[in-house]
PADO-972261 format. One line per 5 residues: number of its first residue (from 1); for each residue x, y, z of C-alpha. Coordinates in steps of 0.1 Angstrom, whole numbers. Example, Ala and Ser with C-alpha at 12.3 -4.5 7.8 and 13.67 -1.06 7.14 Angstrom:
2
1> 123 -45 78  137 -11 71
! end
This chain:
952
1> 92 -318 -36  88 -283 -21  59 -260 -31  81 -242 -57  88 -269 -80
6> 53 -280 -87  51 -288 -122  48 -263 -148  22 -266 -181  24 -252 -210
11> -6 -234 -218  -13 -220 -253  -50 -199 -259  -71 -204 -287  -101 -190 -302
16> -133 -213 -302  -152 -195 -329  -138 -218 -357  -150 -258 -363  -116 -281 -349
21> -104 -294 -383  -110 -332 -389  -80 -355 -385  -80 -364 -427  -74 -326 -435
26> -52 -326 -407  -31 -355 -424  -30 -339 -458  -16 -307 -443  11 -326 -426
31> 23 -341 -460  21 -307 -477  51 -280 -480  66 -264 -447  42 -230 -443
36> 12 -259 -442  30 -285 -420  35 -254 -393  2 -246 -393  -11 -282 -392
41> 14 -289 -364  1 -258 -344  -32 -270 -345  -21 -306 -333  -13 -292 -302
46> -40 -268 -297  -64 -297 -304  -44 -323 -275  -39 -304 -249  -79 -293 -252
51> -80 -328 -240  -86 -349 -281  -67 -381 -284  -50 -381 -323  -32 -415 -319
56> -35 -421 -363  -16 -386 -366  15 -400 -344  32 -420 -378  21 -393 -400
61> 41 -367 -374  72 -391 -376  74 -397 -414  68 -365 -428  75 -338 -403
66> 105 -353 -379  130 -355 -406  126 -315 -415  155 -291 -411  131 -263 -409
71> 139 -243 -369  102 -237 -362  93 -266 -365  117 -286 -345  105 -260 -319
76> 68 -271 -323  79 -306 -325  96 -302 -290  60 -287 -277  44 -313 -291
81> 64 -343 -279  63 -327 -243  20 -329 -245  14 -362 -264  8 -393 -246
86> 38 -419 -252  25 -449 -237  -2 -474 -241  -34 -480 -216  -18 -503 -201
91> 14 -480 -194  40 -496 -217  59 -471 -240  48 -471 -274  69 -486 -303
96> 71 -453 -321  87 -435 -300  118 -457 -304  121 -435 -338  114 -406 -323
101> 144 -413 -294  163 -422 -325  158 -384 -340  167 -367 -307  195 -382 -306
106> 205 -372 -337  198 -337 -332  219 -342 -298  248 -347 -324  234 -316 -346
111> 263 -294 -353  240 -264 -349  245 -250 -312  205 -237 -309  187 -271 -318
116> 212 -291 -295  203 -267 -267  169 -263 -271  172 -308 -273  183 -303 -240
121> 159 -280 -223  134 -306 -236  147 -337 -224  144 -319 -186  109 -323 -195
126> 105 -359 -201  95 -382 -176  98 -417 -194  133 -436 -187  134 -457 -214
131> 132 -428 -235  161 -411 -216  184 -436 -216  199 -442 -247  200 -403 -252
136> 228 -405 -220  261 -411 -240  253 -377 -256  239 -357 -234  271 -364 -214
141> 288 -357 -242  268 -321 -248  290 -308 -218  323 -306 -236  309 -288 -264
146> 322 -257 -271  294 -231 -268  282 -224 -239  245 -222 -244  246 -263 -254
151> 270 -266 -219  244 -244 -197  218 -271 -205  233 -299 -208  238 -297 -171
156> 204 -287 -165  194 -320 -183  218 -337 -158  202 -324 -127  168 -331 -139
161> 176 -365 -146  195 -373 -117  167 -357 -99  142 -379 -116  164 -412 -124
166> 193 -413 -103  199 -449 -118  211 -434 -150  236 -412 -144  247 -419 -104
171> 280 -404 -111  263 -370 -118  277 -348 -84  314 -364 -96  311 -353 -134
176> 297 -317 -127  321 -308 -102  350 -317 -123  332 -298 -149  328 -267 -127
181> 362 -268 -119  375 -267 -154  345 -242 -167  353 -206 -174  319 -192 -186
186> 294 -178 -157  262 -190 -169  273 -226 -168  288 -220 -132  265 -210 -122
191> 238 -238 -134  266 -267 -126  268 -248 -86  231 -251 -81  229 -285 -94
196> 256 -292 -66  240 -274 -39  207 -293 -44  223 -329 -55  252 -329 -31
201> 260 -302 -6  293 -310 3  307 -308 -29  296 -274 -36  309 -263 2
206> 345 -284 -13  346 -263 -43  333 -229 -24  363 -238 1  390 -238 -23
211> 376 -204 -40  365 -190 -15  386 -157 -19  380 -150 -59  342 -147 -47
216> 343 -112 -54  358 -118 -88  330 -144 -102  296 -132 -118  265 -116 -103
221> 242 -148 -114  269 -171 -96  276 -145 -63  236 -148 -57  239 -187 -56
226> 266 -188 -32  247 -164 -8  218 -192 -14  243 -221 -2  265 -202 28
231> 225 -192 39  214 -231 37  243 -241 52  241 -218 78  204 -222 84
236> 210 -259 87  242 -266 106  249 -231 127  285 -238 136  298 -232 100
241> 287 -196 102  323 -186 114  334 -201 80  312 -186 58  302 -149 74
246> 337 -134 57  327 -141 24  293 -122 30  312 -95 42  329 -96 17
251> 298 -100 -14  283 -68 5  312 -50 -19  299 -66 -49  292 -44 -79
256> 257 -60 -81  230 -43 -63  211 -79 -61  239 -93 -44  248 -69 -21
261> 206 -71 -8  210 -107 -7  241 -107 11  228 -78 37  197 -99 43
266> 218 -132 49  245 -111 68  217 -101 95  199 -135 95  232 -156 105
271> 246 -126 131  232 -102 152  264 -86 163  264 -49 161  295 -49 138
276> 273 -68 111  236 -50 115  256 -18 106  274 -36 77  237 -45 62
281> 224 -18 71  252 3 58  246 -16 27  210 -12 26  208 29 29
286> 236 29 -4  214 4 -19  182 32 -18  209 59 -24  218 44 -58
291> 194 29 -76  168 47 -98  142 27 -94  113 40 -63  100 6 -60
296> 136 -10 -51  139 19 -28  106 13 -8  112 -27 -10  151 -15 7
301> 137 9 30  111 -17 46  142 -37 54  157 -12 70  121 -9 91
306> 123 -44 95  154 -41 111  144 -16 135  120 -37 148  144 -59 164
311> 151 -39 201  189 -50 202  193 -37 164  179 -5 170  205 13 193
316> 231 1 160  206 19 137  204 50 159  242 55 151  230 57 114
321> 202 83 115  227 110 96  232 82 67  196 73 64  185 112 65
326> 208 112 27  178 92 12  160 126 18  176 139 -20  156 112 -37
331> 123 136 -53  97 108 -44  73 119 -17  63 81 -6  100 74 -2
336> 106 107 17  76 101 40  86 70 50  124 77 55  108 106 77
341> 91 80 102  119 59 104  144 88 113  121 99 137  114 64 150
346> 154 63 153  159 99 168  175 99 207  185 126 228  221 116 209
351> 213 125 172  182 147 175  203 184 178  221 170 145  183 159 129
356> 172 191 134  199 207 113  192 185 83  152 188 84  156 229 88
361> 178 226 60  151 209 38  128 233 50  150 264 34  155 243 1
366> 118 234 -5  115 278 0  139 282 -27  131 256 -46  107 259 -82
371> 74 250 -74  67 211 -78  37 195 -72  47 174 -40  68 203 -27
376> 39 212 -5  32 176 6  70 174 14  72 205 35  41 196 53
381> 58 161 61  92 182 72  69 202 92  49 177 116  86 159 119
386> 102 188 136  71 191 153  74 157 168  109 164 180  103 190 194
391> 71 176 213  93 149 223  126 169 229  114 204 241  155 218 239
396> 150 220 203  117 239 201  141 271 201  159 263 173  130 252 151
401> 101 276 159  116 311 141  125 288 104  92 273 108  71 309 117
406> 80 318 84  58 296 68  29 309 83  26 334 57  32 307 27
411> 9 302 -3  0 268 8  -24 267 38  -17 232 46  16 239 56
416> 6 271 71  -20 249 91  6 225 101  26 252 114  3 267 137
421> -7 235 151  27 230 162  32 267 173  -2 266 195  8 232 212
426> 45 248 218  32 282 232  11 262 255  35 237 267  66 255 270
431> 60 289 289  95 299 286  91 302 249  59 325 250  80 362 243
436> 103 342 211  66 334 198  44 362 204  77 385 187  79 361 158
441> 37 359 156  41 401 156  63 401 129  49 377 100  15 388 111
446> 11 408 81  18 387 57  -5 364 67  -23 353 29  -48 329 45
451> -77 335 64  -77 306 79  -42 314 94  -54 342 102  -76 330 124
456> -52 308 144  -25 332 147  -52 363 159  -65 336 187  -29 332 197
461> -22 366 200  -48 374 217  -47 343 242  -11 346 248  -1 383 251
466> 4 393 288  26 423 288  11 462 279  37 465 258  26 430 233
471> -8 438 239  -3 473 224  14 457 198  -13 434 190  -37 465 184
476> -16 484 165  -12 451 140  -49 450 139  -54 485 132  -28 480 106
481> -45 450 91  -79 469 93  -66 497 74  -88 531 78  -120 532 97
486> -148 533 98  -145 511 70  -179 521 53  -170 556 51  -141 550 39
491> -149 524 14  -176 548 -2  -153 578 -4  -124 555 -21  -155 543 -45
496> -163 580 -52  -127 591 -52  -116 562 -82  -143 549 -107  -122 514 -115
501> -129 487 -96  -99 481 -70  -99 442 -70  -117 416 -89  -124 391 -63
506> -141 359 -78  -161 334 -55  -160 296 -61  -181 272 -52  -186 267 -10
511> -177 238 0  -191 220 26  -166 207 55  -174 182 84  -168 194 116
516> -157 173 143  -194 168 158  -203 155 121  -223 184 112  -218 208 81
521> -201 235 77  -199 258 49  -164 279 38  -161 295 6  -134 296 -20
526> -121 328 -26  -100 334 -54  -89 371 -59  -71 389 -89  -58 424 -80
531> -44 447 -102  -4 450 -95  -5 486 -89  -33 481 -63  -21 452 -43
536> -8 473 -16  -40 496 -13  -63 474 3  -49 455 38  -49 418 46
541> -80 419 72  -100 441 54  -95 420 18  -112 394 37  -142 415 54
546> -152 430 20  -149 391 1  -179 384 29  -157 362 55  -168 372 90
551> -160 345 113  -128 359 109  -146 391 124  -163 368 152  -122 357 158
556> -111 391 158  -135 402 183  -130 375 210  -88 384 205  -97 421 213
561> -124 411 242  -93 390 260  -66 420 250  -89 446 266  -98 426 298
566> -65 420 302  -53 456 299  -75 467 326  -62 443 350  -23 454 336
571> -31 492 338  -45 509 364  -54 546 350  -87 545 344  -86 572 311
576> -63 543 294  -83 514 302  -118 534 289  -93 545 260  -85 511 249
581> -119 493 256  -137 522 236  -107 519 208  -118 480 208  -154 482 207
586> -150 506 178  -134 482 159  -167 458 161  -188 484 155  -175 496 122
591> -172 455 113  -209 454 123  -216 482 104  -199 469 73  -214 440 76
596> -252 452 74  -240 475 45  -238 461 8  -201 471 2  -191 429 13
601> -196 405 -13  -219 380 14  -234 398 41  -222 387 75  -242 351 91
606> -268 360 125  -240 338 142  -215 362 137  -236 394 146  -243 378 177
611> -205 365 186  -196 404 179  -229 420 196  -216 400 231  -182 407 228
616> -196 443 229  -219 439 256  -189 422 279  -167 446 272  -193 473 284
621> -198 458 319  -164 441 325  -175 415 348  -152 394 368  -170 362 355
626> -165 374 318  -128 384 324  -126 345 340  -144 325 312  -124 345 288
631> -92 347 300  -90 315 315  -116 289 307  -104 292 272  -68 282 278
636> -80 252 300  -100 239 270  -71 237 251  -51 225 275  -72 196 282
641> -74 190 247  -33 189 239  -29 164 275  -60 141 260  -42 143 229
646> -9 137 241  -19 108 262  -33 95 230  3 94 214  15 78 244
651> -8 50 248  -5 39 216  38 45 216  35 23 247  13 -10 226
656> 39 -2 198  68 -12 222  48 -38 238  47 -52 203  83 -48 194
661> 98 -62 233  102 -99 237  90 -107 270  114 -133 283  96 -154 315
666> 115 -161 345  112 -198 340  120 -196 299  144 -222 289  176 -211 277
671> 190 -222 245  226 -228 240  236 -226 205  261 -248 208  242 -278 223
676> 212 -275 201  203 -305 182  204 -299 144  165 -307 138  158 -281 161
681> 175 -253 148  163 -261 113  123 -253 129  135 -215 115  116 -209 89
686> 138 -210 57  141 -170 42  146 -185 6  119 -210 5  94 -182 21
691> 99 -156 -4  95 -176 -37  61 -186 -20  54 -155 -12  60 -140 -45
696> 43 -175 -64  11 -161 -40  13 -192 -20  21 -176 15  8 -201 38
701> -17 -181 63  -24 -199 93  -64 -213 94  -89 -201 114  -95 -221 147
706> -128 -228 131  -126 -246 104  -154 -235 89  -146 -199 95  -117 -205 67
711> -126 -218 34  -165 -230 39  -182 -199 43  -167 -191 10  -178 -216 -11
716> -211 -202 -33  -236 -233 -47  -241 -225 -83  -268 -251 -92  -298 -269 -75
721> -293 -310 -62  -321 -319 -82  -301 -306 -116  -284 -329 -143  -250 -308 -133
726> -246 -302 -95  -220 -269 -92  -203 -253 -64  -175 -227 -65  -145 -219 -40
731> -139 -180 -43  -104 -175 -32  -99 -140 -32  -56 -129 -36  -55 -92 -37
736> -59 -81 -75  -72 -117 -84  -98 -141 -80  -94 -175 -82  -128 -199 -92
741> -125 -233 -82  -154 -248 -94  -168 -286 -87  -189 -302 -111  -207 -329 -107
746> -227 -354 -136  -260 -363 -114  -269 -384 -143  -264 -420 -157  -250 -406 -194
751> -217 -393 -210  -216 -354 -207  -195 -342 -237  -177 -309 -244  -190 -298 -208
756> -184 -260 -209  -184 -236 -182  -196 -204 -193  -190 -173 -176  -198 -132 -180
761> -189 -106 -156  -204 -67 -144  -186 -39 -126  -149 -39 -127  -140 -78 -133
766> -122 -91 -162  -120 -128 -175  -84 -137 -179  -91 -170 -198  -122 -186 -209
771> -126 -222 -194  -118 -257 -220  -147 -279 -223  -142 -313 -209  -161 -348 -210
776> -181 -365 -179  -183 -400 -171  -219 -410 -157  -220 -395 -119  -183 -384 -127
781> -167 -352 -112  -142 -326 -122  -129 -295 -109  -129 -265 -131  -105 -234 -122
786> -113 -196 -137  -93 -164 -128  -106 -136 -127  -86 -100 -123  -96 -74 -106
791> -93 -33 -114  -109 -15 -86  -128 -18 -52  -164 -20 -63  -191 -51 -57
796> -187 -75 -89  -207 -100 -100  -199 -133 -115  -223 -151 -136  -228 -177 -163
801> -240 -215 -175  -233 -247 -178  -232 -261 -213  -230 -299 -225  -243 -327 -249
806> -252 -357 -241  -238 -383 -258  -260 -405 -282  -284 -378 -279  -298 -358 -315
811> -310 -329 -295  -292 -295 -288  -269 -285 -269  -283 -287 -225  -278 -256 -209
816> -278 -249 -168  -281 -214 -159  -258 -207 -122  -267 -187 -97  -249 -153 -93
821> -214 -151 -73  -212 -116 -57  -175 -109 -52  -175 -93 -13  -159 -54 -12
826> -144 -63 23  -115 -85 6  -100 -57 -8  -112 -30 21  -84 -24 49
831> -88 0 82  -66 28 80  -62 59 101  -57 98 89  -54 131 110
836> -86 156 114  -69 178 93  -66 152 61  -96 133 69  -115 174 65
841> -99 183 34  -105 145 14  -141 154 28  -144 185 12  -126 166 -26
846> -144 138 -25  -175 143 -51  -194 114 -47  -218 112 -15  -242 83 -3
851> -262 92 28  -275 57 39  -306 59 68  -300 42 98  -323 10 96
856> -318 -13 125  -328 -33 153  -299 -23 178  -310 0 208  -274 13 219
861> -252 39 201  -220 23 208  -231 -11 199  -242 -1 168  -215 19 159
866> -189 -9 165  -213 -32 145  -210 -11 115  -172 -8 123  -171 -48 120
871> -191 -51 91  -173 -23 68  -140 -31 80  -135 4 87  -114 25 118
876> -129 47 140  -109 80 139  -129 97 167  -111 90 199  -128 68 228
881> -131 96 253  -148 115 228  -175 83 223  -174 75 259  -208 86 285
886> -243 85 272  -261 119 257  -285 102 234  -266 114 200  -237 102 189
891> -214 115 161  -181 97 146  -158 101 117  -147 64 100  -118 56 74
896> -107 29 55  -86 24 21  -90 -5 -5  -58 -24 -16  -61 -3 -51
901> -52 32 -28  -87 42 -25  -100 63 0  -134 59 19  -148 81 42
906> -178 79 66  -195 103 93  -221 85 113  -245 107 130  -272 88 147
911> -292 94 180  -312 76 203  -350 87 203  -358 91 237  -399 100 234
916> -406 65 219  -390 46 249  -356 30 260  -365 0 232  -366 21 204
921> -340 9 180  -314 37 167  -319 67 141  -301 85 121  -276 85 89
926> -243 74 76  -228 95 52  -203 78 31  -177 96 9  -152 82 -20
931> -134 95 -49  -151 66 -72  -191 63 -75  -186 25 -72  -171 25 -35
936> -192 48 -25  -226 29 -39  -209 -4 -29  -204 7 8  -235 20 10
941> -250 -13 -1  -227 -30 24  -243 -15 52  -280 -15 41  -272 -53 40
946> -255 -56 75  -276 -35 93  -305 -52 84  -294 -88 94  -281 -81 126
951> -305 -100 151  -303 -95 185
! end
């Protein structure tokens, strides 16, 4: 008996406010009229299966309630004869149930279609063959009937009993195949095929033979079964595949979308020939095409990424890049993200020109399109995937790079960001490209609505321009953005000129960002409403000088710094060089000036007086070593930074593929399909028998090596030894449930009656169903199960009592308080990884802080830092060579996100204190950020608690 068809209860909740009635008024009810029978009878069975014994009810049940017409109650009866006990102690069958037998088999003959039926479902219940088998003649009798809900299960009442008693019916494979011959309805069909595939095999291949070509013309319900049996048959005895792989060809046509992803997944599982991975796949990418639903499109597109896993199906996938790409019209961004990393996954120097087309395309309709709120998200997305083709093709950074520049000046900075990311790493790496960028940088330059663009694209300019004719360009851009100077004088003469105020700018909240060293930094929100009339009066660099933002200032003066040095070298009159310095170093005197005045709304920071003061001061003594550390330290930096980077990306392309390949050895054996032994091609794991367990929750995981290490270090004792009631609980933890498995144990010499466990829960735990009570036999024991569900990733507590009465005894009711279960946060905590970029801007969102202080016994940075890694379950997004050499501070940026979709950020900063000696333990603080208070508090507590118990 597999795992699947463990047998099934049926469980019915009750409230336990109100006194159990006594078994006289329970009698009287039962002989009343129908409303009080119903309700008597509904009590009966609340009342046995909370574990009373009613044997003086059983005649009254026969006499007075059997015999009714009445529909609900012959469906209560049916419960009720499936949960009382029909035999005596010593495992005889009682004599009452003769008359019992007697009414079923009436109601076997009932000319009523539903209570025959419902008969039937029932007898697949019983487990008692005496009691079966003078009920044979008609259940046999049941199949020739002519509706086809009595049909249906009568032949489920067949296979359960030939399952159960084959003695009773041998002839059962013989009777249902004749039947399913002769049977035109689909629902019985399809119940009489699976009784064949599971009681006889070769029958159901017989019949499957001689229909084989109608297939397509049978139902949905009986297509999936015959994908079941060619699978089985397959699985178990490979050299019928040839047989059977045309009909799965053929159910990939089906009209049912089930049957065509049962089919696809059969189809790749029995052959990996090219021909039929682009058949299932084929059938796959129209499966996500066509149905509605996102979740059947995510399951779908995971297949397809299953797929590619395989090397030898991956060049057949390639071929379908263009297909898959059509998946890109569904409005979902999760589908469209993923569908992205598969096509790029896919994308060879074969389909990439053609790729390109379709993801510059999408980049034009999400312009045009109305504004939506995961437009953004999806343009970002289209964004870093042209950006990775072109990394890894450089042919197509042409083509992309002018439809991309015109983001730069989009409303949404993200995108904007992402953009000049991609144009800084391309105007670095590919030199021919330089005069196509620095023309498109020149011409959306002024249109340029964020000043964090800004920024970027000014340190572009300025680093990249080498010709007198860009770098004249450049100034002239600047001037333009600058508007007239000096700015003070001709701010105050405007003010004097116009009494209305020219803009209303209002200023939000700052917000504090993490830089990459882990320290703050602060950026404000600006928000600005201009009149329409005036929106063209005041220029793009000077809007953001007079709303207080300088470091754009700081920016703008190292650009002009490099521009000028590099002029001198590139002219060699000396009356246009001291022209264009002096032209340059008026510029960051006027900024200066404006920022010392009162006209900007936030006077400019020390940091970027001094940044502007030295550009000054370099460009008044132009010294080689300036014109050096300028011109060319600067580009190093970042080109060390985009080859550390890059190598990055490789490293961790080249464990992906070290995943995917299958190392053969040169000493492997080499299997022949052909002379394989049966048993050991059935060793596959079976697809069907795996996914019902998987979706029952039973996927077998493989143990730890140390067997403690699995399920002992989870079991919590509840109670002391020297209590009446010993307890201990197993906390199984699946995902969004928790499964109690509780052992109690009597420790004394007297009957424990209506033994209760108790239980209340805090934080965001909810009891799904409140223990039954149960009796102990002196030094007995019992296992107790409670679930639990789960809403969110925050510590829980579990806790409660143990409540009984002793029998004999006149005093109340015993009570034994349990200890506390703390549910762990690390079940439901997974390492994830996030760019700088996103990690920066959930930072700045995130409201809820905890800043735990570094409390520990461990002298070395990097040992504690991977401690706290191990014990939070969280990844390290700062890369190694960043970590590696020793400076006495170390600073690092961790993620991690819960199974609910919560985020959880962290930025350890901690340093080693050098004056107290090299066995002083580490300082410092982690700063943990989440969306939720509770993940935040309940890392935090995670870590106090770790840090403290690490011994060394």
């Amino acid at each position: 008996m597999t795992a699947a068809e463990n047998v099934c209860y049926t469980l019915i909740n009750v409230p336990m406010d109100s006194e159990p009635p006594s078994e006289i008024s329970l009698k009287n009810d039962l002989k009343g009229d129908v409303k009080l029978k119903t309700e008597a009878l509904k009590k009966v069975i609340i009342m046995i299966l909370n574990g009373e014994k009613l044997p003086g009810l059983l005649m009254t049940i026969i006499r007075f309630v059997l015999p009714l017409q009445d529909h609900t109650i012959k469906k209560l009866l049916l419960v009720f004869w499936e949960i009382v006990p029909k035999t005596t102690p010593d495992g005889r069958l009682l004599q009452e149930m003769i008359l019992v037998c007697d009414a079923y088999r009436k109601d076997l003959q009932h000319p009523n279609e539903f209570i025959r039926g419902s008969t039937l479902r029932f007898l697949c219940k019983l487990k008692e063959a005496e009691l079966l088998e003078p009920l044979m003649p008609a259940i046999r009798a049941c199949l020739e009937h002519r509706h086809s809900y009595v049909r249906r299960n009568a032949v489920l009442a067949i296979y359960t009993i030939y399952r159960n008693f084959e003695h009773l019916i041998p002839d059962a494979p013989e009777l249902i195949h004749d039947f399913l011959v002769n049977e035109k309805d689909a629902s019985c069909k399809r119940n009489a095929f699976m009784m064949l595939i599971h009681a006889d095999q070769d029958r159901a291949l017989d019949y499957l033979s001689t229909c084989i070509d109608q297939v397509q013309t049978f139902g949905d319900i009986l297509q999936l079964v015959i994908v079941e049996l060619i699978y089985k048959v397959c699985h178990a005895n490979p050299s019928e595949r040839a047989r059977f792989i045309r009909c799965i060809y053929n159910l990939l046509q089906s009209s049912s979308p089930a049957v065509k992803y049962e089919a696809a997944g059969t189809l790749v599982t029995l052959s990996s020939a090219p021909t039929a991975i682009k058949a299932a796949a084929q059938c796959y990418i129209d499966l996500i095409i066509k149905e509605s639903d996102n979740n059947v499109k995510l399951i779908v597109l995971d297949r397809l990424i299953e797929l590619k896993e395989h090397p030898s199906h991956e060049r057949v996938l390639q071929d379908l890049v263009m297909d898959i790409l059509r998946v890109l019209s569904t409005p979902d961004l999760e589908v469209r993200k993923k569908t992205l990393q598969l096509a790029l996954d896919l994308v060879s120097s074969r389909n990439v020109e053609e790729l390109v087309i379709v993801l510059k395309k999408e980049v034009i309709k999400t312009n045009n399109v109305t504004e939506h709120e995961d437009t953004d998200k999806y343009r970002q997305l289209l964004v870093r995937t042209l950006h990775s083709c072109s990394v890894r093709f450089p042919d197509m950074a042409a083509n992309v790079i002018p439809v991309l520049m015109e983001f730069l000046s989009d409303n949404n900075e993200a995108a904007a960001a992402d953009v000049l990311e991609f144009v800084r790493e391309a105007i670095q790496r590919f030199d021919n490209l330089r005069p196509l960028i620095v023309e498109k940088m020149l011409e959306v330059f002024h249109a340029i609505k964020s000043v964090k663009i800004y920024r970027g694209a000014l340190w572009i300019l300025g680093e990249y321009c080498s010709t007198k004719e860009d770098i004249q360009s450049v100034m002239t851009e600047v001037l333009r953005s600058l508007g007239e100077i000096p700015i003070v004088e001709s701010e105050i003469k405007k003010e004097a000129g116009e009494l209305k105020p020219e803009e209303e700018v209002s200023v939000g909240p700052a917000q504090k960002l993490v830089t990459e060293m882990g320290t703050y930094a602060t950026q404000s929100a600006l928000s600005s409403s201009r009149p329409a009339k005036k929106e063209e009066d005041r220029p793009p660099l000077r809007g953001f000088l007079l709303d207080g933002d300088f470091f754009v200032a700081a920016s703008l003066a190292t650009t002009l710094t490099k521009i000028a040095l590099r002029y001198v070298s590139l002219v060699q009159e000396k009356k246009k060089q001291n022209s264009f310095i002096a032209e340059a170093m008026l510029l960051m005197a006027t900024i200066l000036h404006l920022g010392k005045s009162s006209l900007p709304k936030k006077p400019i920071t020390d940091d970027d007086v001094d940044r502007i003061s030295l550009c000054l001061k370099v460009l008044s003594e132009c010294s080689p070593l300036m014109n050096d550390i300028f011109n060319k330290e600067c580009r190093q930096s970042l080109s060390h930074m985009l080859s550390a980077k890059l190598e990055e990306e490789k490293l961790s392309q080249k464990k992906e593929s070290e995943k995917r390949n299958v190392t053969v050895q040169p000493d492997d054996p080499i299997s022949f399909m052909q002379l394989t032994a049966k048993n050991e091609m059935s060793s596959k794991e079976d697809q069907f028998q795996l996914s019902l367990l998987a979706a029952m929750g039973n996927t077998q995981r493989k143990e730890a090596a140390d067997p403690l290490a699995s399920k002992l270090n989870k079991v919590t004792q509840l109670t002391g030894f020297s209590d009446p009631v010993y307890a201990e609980a197993y906390v199984h933890v699946n995902q969004y449930d928790i499964v109690l498995d509780v052992l109690v144990v009597n420790q004394t010499s007297d009957t424990l009656q209506n033994c209760t466990l108790e239980l209340a829960t805090l934080g965001d735990l909810k009891l799904v169903e409140k223990p039954s009570p149960l009796t102990l036999a002196p030094h007995d024991f019992a296992n107790i199960k409670a679930n639990v569900k789960v809403a969110s990733t925050e510590n829980g507590i579990i806790f409660g009592n143990i409540v009984y009465d002793v029998s004999g005894a006149a005093s109340d009711r015993n009570c034994v308080v349990l200890s506390d279960i703390h549910i762990d946060i690390m079940d439901y905590i997974q390492p994830a990884s996030c760019t700088d970029a996103e990690f920066r801007q959930m930072w700045a969102e995130f409201e809820w802080e905890n800043k735990v202080t570094v409390n520990t016994n461990i002298i070395d940075l990097n040992e504690y830092l991977q401690h706290i890694l191990k014990s939070t379950n969280m990844k390290c997004l700062t890369p190694e060579k960043a970590l590696s050499g020793y400076c006495g501070f170390m600073a690092a940026n961790l993620y991690a996100r819960s199974i609910f979709g919560e985020d959880a950020l962290a930025n350890v900063s901690i340093e080693k204190p050098i004056h107290l000696g090299p066995e002083a333990p580490v300082t410092g603080h982690i700063r943990i950020r989440a969306k939720s208070q509770g993940m935040a508090l309940s890392l935090g507590d995670k870590i106090n608690l770790s840090q403290k118990k690490t011994s060394l």
